[in-house]
TIVEX-135492 format. One record per residue (C-alpha): residue number from 1; residue in three letters; x, y, z. Coordinates in nm, 4 decimals. Each point is the difference from the previous one (the first is absolute). Last residue first. Layout:
 resi resn       c1       c2       c3
  NUM  ALA        X        Y        Z
...
% end
This chain:
 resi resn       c1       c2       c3
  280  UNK  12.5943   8.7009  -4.2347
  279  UNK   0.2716   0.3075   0.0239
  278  UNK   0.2938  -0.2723  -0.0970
  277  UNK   0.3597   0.0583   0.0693
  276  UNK   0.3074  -0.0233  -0.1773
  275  UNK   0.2561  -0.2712  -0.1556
  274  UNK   0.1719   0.0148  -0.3568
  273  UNK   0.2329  -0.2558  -0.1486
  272  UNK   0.0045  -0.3004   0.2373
  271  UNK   0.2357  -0.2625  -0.1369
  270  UNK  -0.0672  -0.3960  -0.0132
  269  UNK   0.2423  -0.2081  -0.1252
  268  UNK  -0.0656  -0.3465  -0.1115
  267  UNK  -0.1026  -0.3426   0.1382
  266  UNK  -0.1999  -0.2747  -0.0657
  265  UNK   0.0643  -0.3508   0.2199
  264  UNK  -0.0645  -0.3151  -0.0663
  263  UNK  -0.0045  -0.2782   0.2926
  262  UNK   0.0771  -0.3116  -0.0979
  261  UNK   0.1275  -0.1260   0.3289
  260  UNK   0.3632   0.0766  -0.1723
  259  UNK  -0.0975   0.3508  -0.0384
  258  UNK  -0.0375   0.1387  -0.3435
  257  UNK   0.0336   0.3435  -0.1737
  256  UNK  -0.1367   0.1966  -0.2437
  255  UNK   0.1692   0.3683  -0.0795
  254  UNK  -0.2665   0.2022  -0.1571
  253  UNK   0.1321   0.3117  -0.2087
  252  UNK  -0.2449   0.2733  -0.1862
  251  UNK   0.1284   0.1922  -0.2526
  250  UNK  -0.3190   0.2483  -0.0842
  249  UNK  -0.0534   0.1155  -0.3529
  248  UNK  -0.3384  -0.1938  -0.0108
  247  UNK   0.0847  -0.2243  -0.2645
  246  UNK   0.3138  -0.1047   0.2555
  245  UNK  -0.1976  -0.0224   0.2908
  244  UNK   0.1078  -0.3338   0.1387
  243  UNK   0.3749  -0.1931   0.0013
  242  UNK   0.0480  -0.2504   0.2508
  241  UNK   0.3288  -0.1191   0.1460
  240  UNK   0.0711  -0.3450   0.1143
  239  UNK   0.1488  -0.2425   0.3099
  238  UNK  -0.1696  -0.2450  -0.0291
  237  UNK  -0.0482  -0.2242  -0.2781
  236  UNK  -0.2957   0.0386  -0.2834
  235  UNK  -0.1975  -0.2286  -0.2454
  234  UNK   0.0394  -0.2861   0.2671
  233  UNK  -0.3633   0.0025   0.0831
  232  UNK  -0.0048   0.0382   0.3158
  231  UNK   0.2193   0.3153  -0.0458
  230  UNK  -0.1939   0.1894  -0.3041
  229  UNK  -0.3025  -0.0519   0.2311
  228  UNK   0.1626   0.1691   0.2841
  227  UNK   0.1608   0.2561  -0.1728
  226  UNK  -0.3641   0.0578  -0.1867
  225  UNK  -0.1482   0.0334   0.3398
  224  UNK   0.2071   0.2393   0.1373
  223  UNK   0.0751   0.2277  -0.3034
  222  UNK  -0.3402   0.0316  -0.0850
  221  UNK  -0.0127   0.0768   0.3898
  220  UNK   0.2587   0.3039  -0.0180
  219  UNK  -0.1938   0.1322  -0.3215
  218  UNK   0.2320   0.2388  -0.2063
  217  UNK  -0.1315   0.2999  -0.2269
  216  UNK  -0.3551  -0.1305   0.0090
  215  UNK  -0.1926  -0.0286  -0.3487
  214  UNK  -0.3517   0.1050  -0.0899
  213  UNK  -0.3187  -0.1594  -0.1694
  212  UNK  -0.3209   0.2308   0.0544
  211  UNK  -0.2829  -0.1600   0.0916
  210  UNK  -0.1043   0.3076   0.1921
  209  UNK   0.0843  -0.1542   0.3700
  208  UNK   0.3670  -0.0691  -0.1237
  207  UNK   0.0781  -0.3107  -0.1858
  206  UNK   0.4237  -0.1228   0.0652
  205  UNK   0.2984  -0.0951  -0.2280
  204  UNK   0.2874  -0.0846   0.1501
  203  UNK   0.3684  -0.0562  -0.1973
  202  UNK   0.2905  -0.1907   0.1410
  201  UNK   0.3090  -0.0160  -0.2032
  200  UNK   0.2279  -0.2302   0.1143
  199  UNK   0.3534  -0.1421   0.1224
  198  UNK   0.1035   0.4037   0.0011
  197  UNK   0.3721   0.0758  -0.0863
  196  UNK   0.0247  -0.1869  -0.2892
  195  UNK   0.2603  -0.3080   0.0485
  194  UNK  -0.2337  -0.2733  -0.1566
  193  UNK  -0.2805   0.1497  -0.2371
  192  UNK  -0.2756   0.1571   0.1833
  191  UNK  -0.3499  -0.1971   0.1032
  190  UNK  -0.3383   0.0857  -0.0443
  189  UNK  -0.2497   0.1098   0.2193
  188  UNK  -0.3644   0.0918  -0.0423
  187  UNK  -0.2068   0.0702   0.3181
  186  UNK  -0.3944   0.0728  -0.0096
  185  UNK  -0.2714   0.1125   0.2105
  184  UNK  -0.3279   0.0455  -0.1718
  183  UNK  -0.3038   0.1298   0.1483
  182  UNK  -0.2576  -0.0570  -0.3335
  181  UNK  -0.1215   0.2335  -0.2573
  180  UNK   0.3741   0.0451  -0.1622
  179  UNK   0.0714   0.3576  -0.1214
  178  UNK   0.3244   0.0913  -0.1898
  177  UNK   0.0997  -0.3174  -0.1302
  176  UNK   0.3946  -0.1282   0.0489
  175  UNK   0.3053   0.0770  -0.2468
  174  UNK   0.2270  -0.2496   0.1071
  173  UNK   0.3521   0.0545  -0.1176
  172  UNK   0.1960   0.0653   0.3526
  171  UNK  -0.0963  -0.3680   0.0709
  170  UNK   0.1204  -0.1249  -0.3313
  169  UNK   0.3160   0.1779   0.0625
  168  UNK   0.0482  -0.2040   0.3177
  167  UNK  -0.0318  -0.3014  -0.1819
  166  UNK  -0.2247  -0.3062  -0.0574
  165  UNK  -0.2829   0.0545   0.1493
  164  UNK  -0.1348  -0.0793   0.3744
  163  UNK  -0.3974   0.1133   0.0940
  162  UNK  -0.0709   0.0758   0.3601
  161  UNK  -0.3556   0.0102   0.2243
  160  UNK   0.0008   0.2502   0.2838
  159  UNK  -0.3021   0.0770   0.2260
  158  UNK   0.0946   0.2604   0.1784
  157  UNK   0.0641  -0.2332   0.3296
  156  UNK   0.2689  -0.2693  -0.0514
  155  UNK  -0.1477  -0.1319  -0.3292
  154  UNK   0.2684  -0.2116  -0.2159
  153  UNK  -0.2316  -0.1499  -0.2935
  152  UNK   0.2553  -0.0975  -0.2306
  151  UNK   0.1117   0.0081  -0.3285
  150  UNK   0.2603  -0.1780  -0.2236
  149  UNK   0.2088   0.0990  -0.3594
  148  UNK  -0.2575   0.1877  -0.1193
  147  UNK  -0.0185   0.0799  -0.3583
  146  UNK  -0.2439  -0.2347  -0.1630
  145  UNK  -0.2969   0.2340   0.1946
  144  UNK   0.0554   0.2391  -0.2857
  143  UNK   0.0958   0.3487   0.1891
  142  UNK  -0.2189   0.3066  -0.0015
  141  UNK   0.0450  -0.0002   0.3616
  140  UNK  -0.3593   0.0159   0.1120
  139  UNK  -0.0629  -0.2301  -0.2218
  138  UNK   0.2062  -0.2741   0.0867
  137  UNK  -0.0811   0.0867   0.3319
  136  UNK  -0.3629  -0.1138  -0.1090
  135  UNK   0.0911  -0.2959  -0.2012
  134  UNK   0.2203  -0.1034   0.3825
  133  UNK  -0.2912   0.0323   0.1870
  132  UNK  -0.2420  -0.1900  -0.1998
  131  UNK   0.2648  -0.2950  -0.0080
  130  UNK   0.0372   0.0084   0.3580
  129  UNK   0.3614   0.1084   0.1657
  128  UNK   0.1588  -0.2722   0.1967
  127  UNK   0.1190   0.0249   0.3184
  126  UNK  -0.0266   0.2713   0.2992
  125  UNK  -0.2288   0.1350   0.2189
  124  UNK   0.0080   0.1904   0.3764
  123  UNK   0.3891  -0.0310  -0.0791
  122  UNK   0.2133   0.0179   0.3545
  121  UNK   0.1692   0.3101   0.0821
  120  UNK   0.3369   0.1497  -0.1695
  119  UNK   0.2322   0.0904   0.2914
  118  UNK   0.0453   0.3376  -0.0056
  117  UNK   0.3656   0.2344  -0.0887
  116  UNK   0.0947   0.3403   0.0648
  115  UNK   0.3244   0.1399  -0.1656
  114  UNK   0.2247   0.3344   0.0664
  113  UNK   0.2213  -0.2002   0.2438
  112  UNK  -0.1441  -0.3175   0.1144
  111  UNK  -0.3586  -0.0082   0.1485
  110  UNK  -0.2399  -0.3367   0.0304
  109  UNK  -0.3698  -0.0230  -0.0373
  108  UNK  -0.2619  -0.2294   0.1579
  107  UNK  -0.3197  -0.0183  -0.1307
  106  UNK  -0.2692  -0.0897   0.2143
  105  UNK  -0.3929  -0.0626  -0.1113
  104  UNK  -0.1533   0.0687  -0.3507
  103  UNK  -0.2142   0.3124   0.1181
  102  UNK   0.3605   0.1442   0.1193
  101  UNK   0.2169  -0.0339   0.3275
  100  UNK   0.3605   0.0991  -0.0439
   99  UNK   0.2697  -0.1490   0.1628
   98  UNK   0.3845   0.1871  -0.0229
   97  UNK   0.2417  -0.2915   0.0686
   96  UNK   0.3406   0.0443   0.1614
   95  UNK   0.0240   0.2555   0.2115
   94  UNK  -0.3346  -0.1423   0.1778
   93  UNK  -0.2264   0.1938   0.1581
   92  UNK  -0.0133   0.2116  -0.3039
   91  UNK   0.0873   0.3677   0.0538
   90  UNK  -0.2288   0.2292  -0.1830
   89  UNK   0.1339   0.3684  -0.0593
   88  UNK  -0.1594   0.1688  -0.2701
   87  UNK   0.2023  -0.1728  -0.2378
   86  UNK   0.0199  -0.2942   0.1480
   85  UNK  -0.4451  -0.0358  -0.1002
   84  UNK   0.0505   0.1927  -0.3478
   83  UNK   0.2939  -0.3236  -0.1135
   82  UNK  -0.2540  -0.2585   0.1771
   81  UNK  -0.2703   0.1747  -0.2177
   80  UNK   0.1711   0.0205  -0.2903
   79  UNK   0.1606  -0.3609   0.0098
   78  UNK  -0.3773  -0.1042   0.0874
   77  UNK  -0.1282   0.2239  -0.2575
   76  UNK   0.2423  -0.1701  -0.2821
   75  UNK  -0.1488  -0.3145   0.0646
   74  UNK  -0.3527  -0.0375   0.0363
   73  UNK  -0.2348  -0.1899   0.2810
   72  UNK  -0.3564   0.0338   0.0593
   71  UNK  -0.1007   0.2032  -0.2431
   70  UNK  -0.2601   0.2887   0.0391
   69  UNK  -0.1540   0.1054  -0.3343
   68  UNK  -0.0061   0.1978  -0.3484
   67  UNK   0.2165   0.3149   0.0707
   66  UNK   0.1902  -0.2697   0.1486
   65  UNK   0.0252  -0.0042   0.3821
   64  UNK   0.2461  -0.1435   0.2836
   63  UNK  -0.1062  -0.0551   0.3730
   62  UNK   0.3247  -0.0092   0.2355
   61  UNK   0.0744  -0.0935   0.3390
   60  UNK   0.3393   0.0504   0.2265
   59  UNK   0.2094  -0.1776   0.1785
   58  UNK  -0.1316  -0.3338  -0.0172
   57  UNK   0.0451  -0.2767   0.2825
   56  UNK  -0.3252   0.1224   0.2413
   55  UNK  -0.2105  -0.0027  -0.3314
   54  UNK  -0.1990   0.2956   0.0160
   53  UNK   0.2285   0.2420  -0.1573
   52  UNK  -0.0752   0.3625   0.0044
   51  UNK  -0.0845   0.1384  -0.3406
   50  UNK   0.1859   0.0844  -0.2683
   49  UNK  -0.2103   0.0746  -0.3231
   48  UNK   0.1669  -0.0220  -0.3278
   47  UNK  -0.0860   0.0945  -0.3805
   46  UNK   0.0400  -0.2358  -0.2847
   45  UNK  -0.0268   0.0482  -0.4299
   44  UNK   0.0708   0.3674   0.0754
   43  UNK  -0.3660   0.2408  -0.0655
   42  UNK   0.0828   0.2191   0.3079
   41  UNK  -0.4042   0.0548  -0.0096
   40  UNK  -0.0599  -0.3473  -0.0583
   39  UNK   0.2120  -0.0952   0.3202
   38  UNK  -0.1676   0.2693   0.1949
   37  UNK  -0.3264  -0.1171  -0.0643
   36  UNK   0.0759  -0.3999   0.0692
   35  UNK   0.1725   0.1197   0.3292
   34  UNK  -0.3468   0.2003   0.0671
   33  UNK  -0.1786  -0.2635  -0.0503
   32  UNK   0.1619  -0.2533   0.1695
   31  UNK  -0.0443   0.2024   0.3068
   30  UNK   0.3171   0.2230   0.1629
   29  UNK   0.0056   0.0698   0.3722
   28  UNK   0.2964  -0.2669  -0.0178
   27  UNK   0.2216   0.1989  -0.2818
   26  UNK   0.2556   0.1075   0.2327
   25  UNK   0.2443   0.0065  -0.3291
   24  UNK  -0.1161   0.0293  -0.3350
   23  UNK   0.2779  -0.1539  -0.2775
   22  UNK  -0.0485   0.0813  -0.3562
   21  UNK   0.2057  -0.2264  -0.2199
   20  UNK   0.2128   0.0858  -0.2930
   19  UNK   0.1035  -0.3138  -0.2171
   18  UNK   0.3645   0.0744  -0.0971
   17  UNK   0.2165   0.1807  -0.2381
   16  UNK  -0.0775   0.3292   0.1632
   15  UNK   0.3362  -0.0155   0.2313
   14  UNK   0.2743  -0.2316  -0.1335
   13  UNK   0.0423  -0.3610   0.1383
   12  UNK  -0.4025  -0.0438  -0.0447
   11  UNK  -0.2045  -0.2769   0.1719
   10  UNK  -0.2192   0.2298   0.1959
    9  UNK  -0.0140   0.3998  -0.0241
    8  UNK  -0.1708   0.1661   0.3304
    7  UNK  -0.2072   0.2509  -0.0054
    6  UNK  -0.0626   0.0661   0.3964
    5  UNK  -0.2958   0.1431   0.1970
    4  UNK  -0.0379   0.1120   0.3825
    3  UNK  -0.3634   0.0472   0.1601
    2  UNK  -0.1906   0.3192   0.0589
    1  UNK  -0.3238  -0.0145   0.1305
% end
């Protein structure tokens, strides 16, 4: 069966300074396994499915894949996929909100110009980070433990736990383990001196299925929940620009935003860069 494919480059104001996606389309005939194949086999940090919504308010479904697992919710494949979905001609039943049904539930995503935007969902975990835990990110970072600033358990589907130090530079600094035994899912962020042109430097540091301890280029729901915690918390105001990628030779650009309900929103621009057809 042939099926229709885009490579589409999230969070990036210049082409190939993004996080790449791979976005299958008509992907309902599809099982688990083989979306958890293909996504190893295209060997990005996420690959997704669209499916057919069925939620009567969404407009389309997705399922999204590491080369490690199925997650229920991530950020730079729902821009991706929303950006993959108009591009092959969806029309959203309403002008004004793109919905998107995922494993997490409904995101709803808004369009201006060049730039998609979701509404960060709720945290499946947050507070403080256990003693154990924090020794062991300690480790993983190659940092002494006396060097964060805060942390945070801020979970909205990966998994993600985040560590605060003092600086932006110290963020680009870390020098993380190669292998790590355990699934690991891990923001750093630090801030940038007042009038930069990024607020912070977000970093993400991720276990495949071999142990192995990788980075993403930029991580949409990083972004989310750290914005959110960062905003509680009075260590950020709204609005802001995130910086992610930079050890990776990307230049990745978040713009956060707030409602007055509270709402956050995580936005960027979203740019398909090759499209084709599947023979599978």
């Amino acid at each position: 069966m042939e099926r229709p494919f885009q490579l589409v480059d999230v969070f990036a104001e210049q082409p190939f300074l993004g996080n790449p996606l791979a976005v299958v389309h008509q992907a309902d005939d599809l099982s688990a396994e083989a979306m958890q194949a293909i996504t190893r086999w295209i060997n990005f940090s996420e690959t997704a499915f669209l499916l057919r919504p069925t939620a009567n308010e969404a407009d389309y479904r997705v399922r999204i894949f590491t080369p490690a697992r199925e997650l229920p919710f991530a950020g730079h494949p729902t821009l991706g996929s929303c950006q993959a979905w108009l591009n092959q001609g969806g029309r959203p039943r309403n002008a004004a909100k793109i919905v998107q049904e995922c494993a997490a539930g409904i995101i709803p995503l808004t369009r201006q110009d060049n730039t998609l935007a979701f509404a960060a969902p709720p945290l499946l975990r947050t507070g403080p980070v256990e003693e154990a835990k924090l020794a062991e990110l300690a480790r993983v970072m190659r940092v002494d433990q006396s060097r964060f600033v805060a942390s945070q358990w801020v979970d909205n589907g990966p998994g993600w736990v985040v560590v605060m130090l003092e600086s932006a530079e110290a963020v680009l600094a870390v020098e993380p383990v190669r292998q790590h035994p355990t699934q690991l899912d891990l923001g750093i962020v630090g801030p940038y001196p007042a009038g930069s042109g990024a607020a912070f430097e977000l970093r993400a540091l991720f276990t495949n299925q071999n142990g192995d301890v990788g980075e993403d280029p930029v991580t949409g729901s990083l972004n989310a929940s750290v914005a959110q915690w960062l905003l509680s918390s009075g260590r950020a105001t709204a609005p802001y620009t995130a910086s992610q990628g930079t050890r990776l030779g990307r230049r990745g650009r978040v713009s956060i935003s707030q409602d007055a309900d509270g709402t956050v929103w995580v936005g960027g621009r979203a740019t398909t860069l090759f499209q084709g057809t599947t023979t599978f």
